[in-house]
C-alpha positions in Angstrom: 95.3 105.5 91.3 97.8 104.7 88.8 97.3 105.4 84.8 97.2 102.3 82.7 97.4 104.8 79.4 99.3 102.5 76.9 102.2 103.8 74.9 102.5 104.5 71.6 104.1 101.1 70.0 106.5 101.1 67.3 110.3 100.7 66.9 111.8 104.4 67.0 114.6 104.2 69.9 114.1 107.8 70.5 110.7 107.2 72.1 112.1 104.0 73.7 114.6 106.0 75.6 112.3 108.7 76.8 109.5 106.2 78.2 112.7 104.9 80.2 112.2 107.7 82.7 111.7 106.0 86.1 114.8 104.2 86.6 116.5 103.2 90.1 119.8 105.4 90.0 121.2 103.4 93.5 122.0 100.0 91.3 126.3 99.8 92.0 126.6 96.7 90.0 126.5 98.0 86.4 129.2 98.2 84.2 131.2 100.9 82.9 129.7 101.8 79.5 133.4 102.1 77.7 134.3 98.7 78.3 131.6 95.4 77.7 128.2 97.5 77.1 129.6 98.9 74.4 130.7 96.1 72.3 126.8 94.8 73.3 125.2 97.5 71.6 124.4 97.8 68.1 125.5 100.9 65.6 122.3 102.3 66.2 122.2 102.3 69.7 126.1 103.6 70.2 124.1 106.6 68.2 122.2 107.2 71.1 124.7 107.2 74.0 125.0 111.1 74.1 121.4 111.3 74.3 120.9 108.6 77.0 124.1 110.0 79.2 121.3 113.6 78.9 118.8 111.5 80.3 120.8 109.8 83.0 122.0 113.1 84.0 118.2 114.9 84.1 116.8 111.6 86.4 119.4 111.6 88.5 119.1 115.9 89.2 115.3 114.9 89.5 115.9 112.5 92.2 117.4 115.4 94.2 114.1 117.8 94.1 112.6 119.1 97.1 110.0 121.1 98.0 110.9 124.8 98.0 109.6 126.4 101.4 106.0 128.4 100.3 107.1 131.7 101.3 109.5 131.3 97.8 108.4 132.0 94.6 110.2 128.5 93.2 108.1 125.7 93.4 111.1 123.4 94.0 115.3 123.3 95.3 117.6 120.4 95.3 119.6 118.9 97.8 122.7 116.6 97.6 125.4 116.0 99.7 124.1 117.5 102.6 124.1 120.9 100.4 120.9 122.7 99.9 121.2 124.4 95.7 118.0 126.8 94.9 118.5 127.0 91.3 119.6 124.5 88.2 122.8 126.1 87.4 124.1 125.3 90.9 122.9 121.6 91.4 124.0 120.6 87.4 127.2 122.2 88.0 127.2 119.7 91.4 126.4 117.0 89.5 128.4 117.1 86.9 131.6 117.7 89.2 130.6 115.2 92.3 128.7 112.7 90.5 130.1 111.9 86.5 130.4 108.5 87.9 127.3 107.4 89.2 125.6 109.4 86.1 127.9 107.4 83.7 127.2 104.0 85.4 123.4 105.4 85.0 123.9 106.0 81.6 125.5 102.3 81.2 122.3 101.3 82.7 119.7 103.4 81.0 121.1 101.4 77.4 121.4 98.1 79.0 118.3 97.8 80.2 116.6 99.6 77.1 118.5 96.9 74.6 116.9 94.3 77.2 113.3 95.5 77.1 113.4 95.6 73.2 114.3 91.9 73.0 112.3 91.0 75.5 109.3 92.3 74.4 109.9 90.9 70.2 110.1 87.1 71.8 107.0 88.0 74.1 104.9 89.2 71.3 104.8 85.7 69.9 103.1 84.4 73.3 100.7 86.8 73.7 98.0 84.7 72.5 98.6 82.2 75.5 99.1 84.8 78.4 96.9 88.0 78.1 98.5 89.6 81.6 102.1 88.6 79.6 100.7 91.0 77.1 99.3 93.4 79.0 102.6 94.1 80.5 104.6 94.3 77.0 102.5 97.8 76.4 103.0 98.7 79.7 105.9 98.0 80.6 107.4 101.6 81.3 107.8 102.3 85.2 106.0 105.5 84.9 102.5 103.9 83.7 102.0 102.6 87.2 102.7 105.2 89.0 99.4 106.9 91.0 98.3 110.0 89.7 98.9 112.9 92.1 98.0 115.9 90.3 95.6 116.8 93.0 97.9 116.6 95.9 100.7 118.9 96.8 103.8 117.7 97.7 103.6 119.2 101.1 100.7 117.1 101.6 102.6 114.3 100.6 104.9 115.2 103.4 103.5 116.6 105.5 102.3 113.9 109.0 105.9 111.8 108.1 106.7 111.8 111.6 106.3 108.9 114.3 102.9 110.7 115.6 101.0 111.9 112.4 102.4 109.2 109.7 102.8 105.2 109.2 104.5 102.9 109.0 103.0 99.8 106.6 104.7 96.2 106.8 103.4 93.5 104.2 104.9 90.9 101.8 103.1 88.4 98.8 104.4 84.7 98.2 103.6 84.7 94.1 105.7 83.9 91.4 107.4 87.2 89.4 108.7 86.7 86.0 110.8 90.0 86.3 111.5 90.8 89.8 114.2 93.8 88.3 111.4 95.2 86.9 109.0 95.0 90.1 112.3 96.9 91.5 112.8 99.7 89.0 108.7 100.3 89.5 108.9 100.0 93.9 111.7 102.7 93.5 110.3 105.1 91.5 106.7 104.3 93.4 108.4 104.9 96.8 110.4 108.1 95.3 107.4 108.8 93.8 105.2 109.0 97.1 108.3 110.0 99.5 108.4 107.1 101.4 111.4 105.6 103.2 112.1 101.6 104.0 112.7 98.6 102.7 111.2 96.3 99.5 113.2 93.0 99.0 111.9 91.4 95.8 112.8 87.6 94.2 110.9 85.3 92.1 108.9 84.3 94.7 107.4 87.8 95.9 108.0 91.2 97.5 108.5 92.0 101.3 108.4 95.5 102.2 108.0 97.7 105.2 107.7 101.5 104.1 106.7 104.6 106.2 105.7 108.2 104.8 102.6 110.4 105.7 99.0 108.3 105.8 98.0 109.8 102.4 101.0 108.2 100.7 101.0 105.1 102.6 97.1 105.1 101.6 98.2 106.0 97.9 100.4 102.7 98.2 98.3 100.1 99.0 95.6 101.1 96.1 98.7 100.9 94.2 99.7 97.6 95.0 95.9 96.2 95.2 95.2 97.5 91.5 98.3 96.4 89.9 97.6 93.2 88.3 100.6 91.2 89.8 99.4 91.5 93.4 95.3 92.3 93.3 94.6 88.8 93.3 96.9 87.7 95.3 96.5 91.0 98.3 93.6 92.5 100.2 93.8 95.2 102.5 94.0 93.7 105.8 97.3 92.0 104.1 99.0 95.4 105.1 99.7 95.8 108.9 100.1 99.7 110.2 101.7 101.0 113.0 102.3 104.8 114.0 105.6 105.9 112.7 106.7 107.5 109.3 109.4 107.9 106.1 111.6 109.4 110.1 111.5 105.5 110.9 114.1 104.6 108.3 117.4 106.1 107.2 116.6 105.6 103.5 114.6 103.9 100.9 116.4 100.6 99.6 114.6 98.4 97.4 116.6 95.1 96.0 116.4 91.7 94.1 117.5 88.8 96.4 117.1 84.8 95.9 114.7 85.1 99.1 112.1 87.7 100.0 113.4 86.6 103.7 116.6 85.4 104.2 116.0 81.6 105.6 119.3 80.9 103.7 117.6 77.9 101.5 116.7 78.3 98.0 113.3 78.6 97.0 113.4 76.1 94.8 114.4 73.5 97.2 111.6 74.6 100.2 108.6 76.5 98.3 106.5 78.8 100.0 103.6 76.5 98.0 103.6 74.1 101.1 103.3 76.1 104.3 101.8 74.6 107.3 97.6 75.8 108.2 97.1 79.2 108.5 95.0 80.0 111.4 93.6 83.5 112.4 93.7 85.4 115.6 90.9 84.0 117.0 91.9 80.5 116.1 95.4 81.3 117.1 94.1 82.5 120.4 91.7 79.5 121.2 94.7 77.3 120.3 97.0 78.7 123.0 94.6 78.7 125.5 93.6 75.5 125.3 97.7 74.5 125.3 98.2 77.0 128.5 95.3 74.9 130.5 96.8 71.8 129.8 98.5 70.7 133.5 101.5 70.4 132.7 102.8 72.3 129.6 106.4 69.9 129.4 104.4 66.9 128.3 101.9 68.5 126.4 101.8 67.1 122.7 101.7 71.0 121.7 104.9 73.1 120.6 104.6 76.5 120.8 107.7 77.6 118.6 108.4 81.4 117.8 110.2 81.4 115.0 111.9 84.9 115.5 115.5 85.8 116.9 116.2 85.7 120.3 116.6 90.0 121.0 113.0 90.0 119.5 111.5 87.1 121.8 113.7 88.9 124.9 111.0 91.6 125.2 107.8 90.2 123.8 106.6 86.5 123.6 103.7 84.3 124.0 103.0 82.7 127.3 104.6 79.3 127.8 106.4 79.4 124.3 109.7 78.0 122.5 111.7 80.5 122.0 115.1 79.1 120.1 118.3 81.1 121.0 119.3 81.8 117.4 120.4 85.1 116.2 119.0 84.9 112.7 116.5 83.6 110.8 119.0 82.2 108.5 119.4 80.0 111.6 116.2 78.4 111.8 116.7 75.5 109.5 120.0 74.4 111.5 118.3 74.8 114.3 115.1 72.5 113.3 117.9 70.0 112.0 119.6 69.7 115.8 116.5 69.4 117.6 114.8 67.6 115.1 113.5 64.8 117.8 112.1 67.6 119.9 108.9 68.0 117.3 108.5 64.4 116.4 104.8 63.3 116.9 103.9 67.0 118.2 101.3 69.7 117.3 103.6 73.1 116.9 101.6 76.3 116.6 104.2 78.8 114.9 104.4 83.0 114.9 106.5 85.4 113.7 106.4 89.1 113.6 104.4 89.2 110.4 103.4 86.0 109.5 106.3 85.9 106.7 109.1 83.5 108.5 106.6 81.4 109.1 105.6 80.9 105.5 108.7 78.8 104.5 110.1 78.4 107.8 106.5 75.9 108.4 107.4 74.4 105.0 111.0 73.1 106.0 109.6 72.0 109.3 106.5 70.2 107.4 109.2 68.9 104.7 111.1 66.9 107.8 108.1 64.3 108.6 108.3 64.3 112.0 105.7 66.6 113.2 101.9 65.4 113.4 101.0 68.7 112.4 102.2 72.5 111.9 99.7 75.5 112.2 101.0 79.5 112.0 99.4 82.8 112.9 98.2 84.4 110.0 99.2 88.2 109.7 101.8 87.4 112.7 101.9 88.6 116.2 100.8 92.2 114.2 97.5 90.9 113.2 97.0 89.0 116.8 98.3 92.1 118.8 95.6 94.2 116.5 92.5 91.8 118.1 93.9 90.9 121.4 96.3 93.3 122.7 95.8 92.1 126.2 96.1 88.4 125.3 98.4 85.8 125.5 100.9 87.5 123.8 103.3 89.7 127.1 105.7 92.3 126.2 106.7 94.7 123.3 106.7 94.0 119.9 110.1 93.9 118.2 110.5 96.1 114.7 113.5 96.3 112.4 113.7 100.0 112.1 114.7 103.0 114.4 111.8 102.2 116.4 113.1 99.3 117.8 109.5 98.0 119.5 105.8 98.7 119.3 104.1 98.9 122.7 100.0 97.3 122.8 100.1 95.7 126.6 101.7 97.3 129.9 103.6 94.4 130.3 107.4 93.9 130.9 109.3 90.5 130.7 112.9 92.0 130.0 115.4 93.7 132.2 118.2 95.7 132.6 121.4 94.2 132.0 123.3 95.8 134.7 120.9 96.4 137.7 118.2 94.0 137.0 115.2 96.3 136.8 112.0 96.1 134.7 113.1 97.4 131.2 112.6 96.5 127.6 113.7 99.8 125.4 116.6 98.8 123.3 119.3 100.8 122.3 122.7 101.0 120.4 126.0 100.1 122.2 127.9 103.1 122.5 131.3 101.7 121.5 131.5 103.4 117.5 131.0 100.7 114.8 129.7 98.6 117.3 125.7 97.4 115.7 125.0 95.2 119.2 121.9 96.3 121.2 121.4 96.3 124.8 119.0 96.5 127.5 120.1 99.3 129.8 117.7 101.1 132.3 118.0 105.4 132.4 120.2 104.9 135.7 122.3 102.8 134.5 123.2 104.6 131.3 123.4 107.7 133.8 126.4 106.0 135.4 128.1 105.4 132.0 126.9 101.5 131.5 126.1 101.6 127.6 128.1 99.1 125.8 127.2 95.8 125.2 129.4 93.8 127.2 132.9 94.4 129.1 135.0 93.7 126.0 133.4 96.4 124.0 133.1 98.7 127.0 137.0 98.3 127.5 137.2 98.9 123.9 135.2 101.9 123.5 137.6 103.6 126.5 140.5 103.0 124.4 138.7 104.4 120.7 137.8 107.1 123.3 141.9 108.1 124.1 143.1 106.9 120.6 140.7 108.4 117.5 143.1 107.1 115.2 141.8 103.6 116.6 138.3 104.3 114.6 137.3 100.9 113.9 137.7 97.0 114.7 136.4 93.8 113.2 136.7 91.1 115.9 133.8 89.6 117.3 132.7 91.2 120.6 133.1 88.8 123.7 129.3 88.4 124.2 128.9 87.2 120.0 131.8 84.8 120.5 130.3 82.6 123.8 126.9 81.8 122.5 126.4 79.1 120.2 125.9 79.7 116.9 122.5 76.9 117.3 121.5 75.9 120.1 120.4 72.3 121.4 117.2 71.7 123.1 117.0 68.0 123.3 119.2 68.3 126.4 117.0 71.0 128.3 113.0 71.1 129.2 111.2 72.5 126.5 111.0 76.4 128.3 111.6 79.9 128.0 115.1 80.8 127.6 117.0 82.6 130.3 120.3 83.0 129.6 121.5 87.2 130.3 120.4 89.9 128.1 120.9 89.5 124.2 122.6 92.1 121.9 121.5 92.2 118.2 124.2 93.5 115.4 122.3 95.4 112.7 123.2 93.5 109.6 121.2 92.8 106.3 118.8 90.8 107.3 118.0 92.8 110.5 119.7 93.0 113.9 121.8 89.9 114.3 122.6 89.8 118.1 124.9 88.4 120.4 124.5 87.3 124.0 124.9 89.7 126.9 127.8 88.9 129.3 126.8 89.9 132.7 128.4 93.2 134.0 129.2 94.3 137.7 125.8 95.4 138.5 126.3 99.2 139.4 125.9 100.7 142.9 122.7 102.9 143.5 122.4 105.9 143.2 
C-alpha cells in the first residue's frame, strides 16, 4: 500500500528539490535550460542549477538499476545501451559521456516543474477551505508519497512470473475529471518503474487508460494502488481491471503520456463528454439482449443494430453473431463513419461493444448526440468482461489485443482465414517487408512457401530491399492501404458482416491501423 506520510512544509528550495525525486526522465519536449528556463527562474533558483543537474544525473543512473544475479555479492548492476556496467564508476562515466543531453534536458525539467509546484501550491493554499482533496494533495504532492511500500518484497519477486505463462497482463481505464493529468503522469511512471511493469497509460483531463503487464504480485500491488489513491477509489472497483495471462514480455516498453483523449476518437472532449454515454448493460443483460435480437426471423429488418465499434483487423477474427462490423481502420474513424451512415440507425435500438468497454464510452455519446437512434445500450467491461462469463456465447472467434500478443483465445472457434490458401486461421503476424507495420493472416504452409507480406506491392518490394540494403526504407502507402476507403458506406449494402479479403493493420499510435488485403495467387500445395 502506498505511504501517505506528509512532508515537512516550509519554503527552503533545498528540501523542495530533493522531494522531487520520482520524475519521468522520457519527456523530449523540454527545453534547453541555457536558453528560456533560465531567464524564468529567479536568482535563487539559478543558485540551485548545479545541485538539480546532481539530481537529474542520480534519477536518471537510478532508472538504469537492475537486479544483480544472487550468486554476486552486489545487490544491484546497471544496464544502458544494451551494455551491462557492475559498478558506479562504469555506468556514471556512461552517462555522463552517452547521455549529457537527456540529463541536461532533465535538469531543465527538474527546475521547471519545481518553480511550477511552488506557485501552484501558494494560489492553492487560499482554496483549501472549499476543496479538502485539493488540499490533501498540496502536502502530498511529491510522486514518491504514493508509491506502495515494498520493503518486504525482493525485487526478484517483483520479477520474477513476468512472462506470458506466470504473469499478467491488466487492461483498465476511468472517465473522471483530473485537474493535473502531468502530475497523474510523473506518479504512473515512477509507479510502473517502480513495480517493473511494461505498457501503456494515456492520461487527459478526462481520465487514465492503461494496459500494463509485470508479474501477479506487481500487477496486484497496482490495483490497491490505484483503488486507494483518492483520485480513482471512488470512481474504480476491482472488477474495473480486466486480466489476461501475459506479462511486462507483452510490451516493448513502459510509455505513459498526456493526450487531449484517453482514446483517440479524434473529437475534443469538450465538444462529446464521456458524461452522456448510452445504458450500460452487463454480461448477462448484454447476452439476453443478443439473443433475443439473433431469434428474431429475419435479422435485416430487425429494429436492433448490433454495431462493434472496433477496427476492422480486430472484428476479422472475433465478432458477435449477426453483428455490424464497420470497415474502418481506426477509431478515429468512427465519428465519420456514424456521420455517412447516419440514416442506417434512425429509429433503431443499437447494442454497442468494444474490446474494453472504453470506445464505447464516447463513441455511444456522439451516436446519442445525433438524435436519430431510439436508443443506444453498450457492454459494460467490453467483450473482456462478456468473454470472462460466457466464453462459449455469442461472441465466435479470438479476441483482438494491442500488444505482442496479438489475440486472446476463450472459444475453439475460427471465423478468419488464410489470405493466400483459404484455410481456417486467425494468428496474426507482421509483414515481412522491413518498416512495413501491416498485419496479415497467413497459415504455417503458406509462410513455409515464402507468402508473408501483406499484399503483392509490398511482397515485390521486400524482393528488391532484399537485393538493394541501401533501399532500407519507403513511405508510400502499400497497395492494399490505398484501395479501401478511408469510411465506408452502408446505406447502399444490407446491414451484414463484412467480407471483403483479409485486412492488414499498420501499428501506429493509437494501435494497429490496417489496410485491406489484396488477394494473392493462392499457392500450390504442398
Amino acid at each position: 500500500m502506498p505511504s501517505f506520510t506528509s512532508p515537512d512544509q516550509g519554503d527552503d528550495l533545498d528540501a523542495c528539490v530533493l522531494r522531487f525525486s520520482d520524475l519521468d526522465l522520457k519527456d523530449t519536449r523540454l527545453i534547453n535550460p541555457s536558453s528560456s528556463l533560465k531567464a524564468e527562474l529567479d536568482v535563487c533558483m539559478k543558485k540551485k542549477y548545479s545541485f538539480a543537474k546532481k539530481k537529474a544525473f542520480a534519477l536518471f543512473v537510478k532508472t538504469k538499476e537492475i537486479p544483480a544475479p544472487s550468486f554476486e555479492c552486489k545487490d544491484k548492476w546497471w544496464k544502458c545501451c544494451q551494455q551491462l556496467f557492475r559498478d558506479q564508476i562504469s555506468i556514471h562515466r556512461h552517462a555522463a559521456t552517452q547521455h549529457a543531453d537527456e540529463i541536461c534536458h532533465q535538469t531543465a525539467s527538474v527546475l521547471k516543474q519545481l518553480a511550477v509546484t511552488l506557485n501552484t501550491s501558494k494560489s492553492l493554499k487560499s482554496e483549501v477551505n472549499r476543496n479538502p482533496l485539493k488540499e490533501y494533495f498540496i502536502y502530498n504532492h511529491e510522486v514518491s508519497a504514493w508509491l506502495p511500500d515494498l520493503s518486504c518484497f525482493s525485487p526478484d519477486e517483483l520479477i520474477s512470473g513476468q512472462g506470458s505463462d506466470e504473469g499478467e497482463v491488466l487492461l483498465y481505464y476511468c472517465y473522471r475529471d483530473l485537474e493535473d493529468p502531468r502530475w497523474v503522469c510523473a506518479w504512473q511512471t515512477a509507479l510502473c518503474q517502480h513495480l517493473y511493469l511494461t505498457g501503456k497509460v494515456r492520461i487527459a483531463t478526462e481520465g487514465i487508460n492503461g494496459t500494463v503487464g509485470g508479474s501477479k504480485l506487481a500487477t496486484r500491488l497496482y490495483v490497491e494502488v490505484m483503488l486507494s489513491c483518492p483520485l480513482f477509489k471512488d470512481y474504480m472497483c476491482k472488477d474495473d481491471f480486466k486480466t489476461s495471462k501475459g506479462g511486462a514480455c507483452c510490451f516493448p516498453e513502459l510509455r505513459v503520456g498526456v493526450f487531449e483523449e484517453i482514446v483517440p476518437m479524434g473529437i475534443s472532449p469538450n465538444k462529446i463528454s464521456y458524461k452522456k454515454p448510452g445504458i450500460h448493460l452487463s454480461p448477462g443483460e448484454f447476452h439476453k439482449e443478443v439473443e433475443k435480437f439473433l431469434s428474431q426471423a429475419n435479422e435485416e429488418q430487425s429494429d436492433t443494430i448490433l454495431l462493434d465499434c472496433r477496427n476492422f483487423y480486430e472484428s476479422k477474427i472475433g465478432r458477435f453473431q449477426g453483428c455490424l462490423a464497420p470497415d474502418i481502420r481506426k477509431f478515429s474513424y468512427f465519428p465519420s463513419y456514424i456521420d455517412k451512415n447516419l440514416e442506417l440507425f434512425r429509429e433503431k435500438k443499437v447494442l454497442m461493444y468494444c474490446t474494453g468497454g472504453i470506445r464505447c464510452e464516447r463513441g455511444s455519446a456522439y451516436l446519442k448526440a445525433k438524435g436519430v437512434c431510439k436508443e443506444v445500450f453498450q457492454l459494460k467491461g467490453g467483450i473482456h468482461k462478456y468473454l470472462e462469463e460466457f466464453p462459449n456465447g455469442f461472441y465466435k472467434g479470438k479476441l483482438f489485443v494491442f500488444d505482442e500478443r496479438y489475440a486472446l483465445s476463450y472459444n475453439s472457434d475460427i471465423v478468419s482465414e488464410c489470405s493466400y490458401c483459404g484455410a481456417p486461421w486467425d494468428q496474426y503476424k507482421l509483414c515481412s517487408t522491413p518498416q512495413c507495420r501491416q498485419l496479415i493472416l497467413t497459415c504455417p504452409a503458406c509462410q513455409r512457401q515464402g507468402f508473408t507480406a501483406c499484399c503483392v506491392t509490398c511482397q515485390d518490394k521486400g524482393r528488391r530491399l532484399a537485393s538493394s540494403p541501401s533501399q532500407s526504407s519507403f513511405k508510400e502507402e502499400c497497395e492494399c492501404t490505398a484501395r479501401r476507403p478511408r469510411i465506408p458506406s452502408e446505406l447502399t449494402q444490407q446491414v451484414r458482416l463484412p467480407t471483403s479479403p483479409e485486412p492488414q493493420p499498420d501499428v501506429g499510435e493509437d494501435g494497429p491501423c490496417l489496410c485491406e488485403q489484396q488477394q494473392f495467387p493462392r499457392p500450390s500445395e504442398s
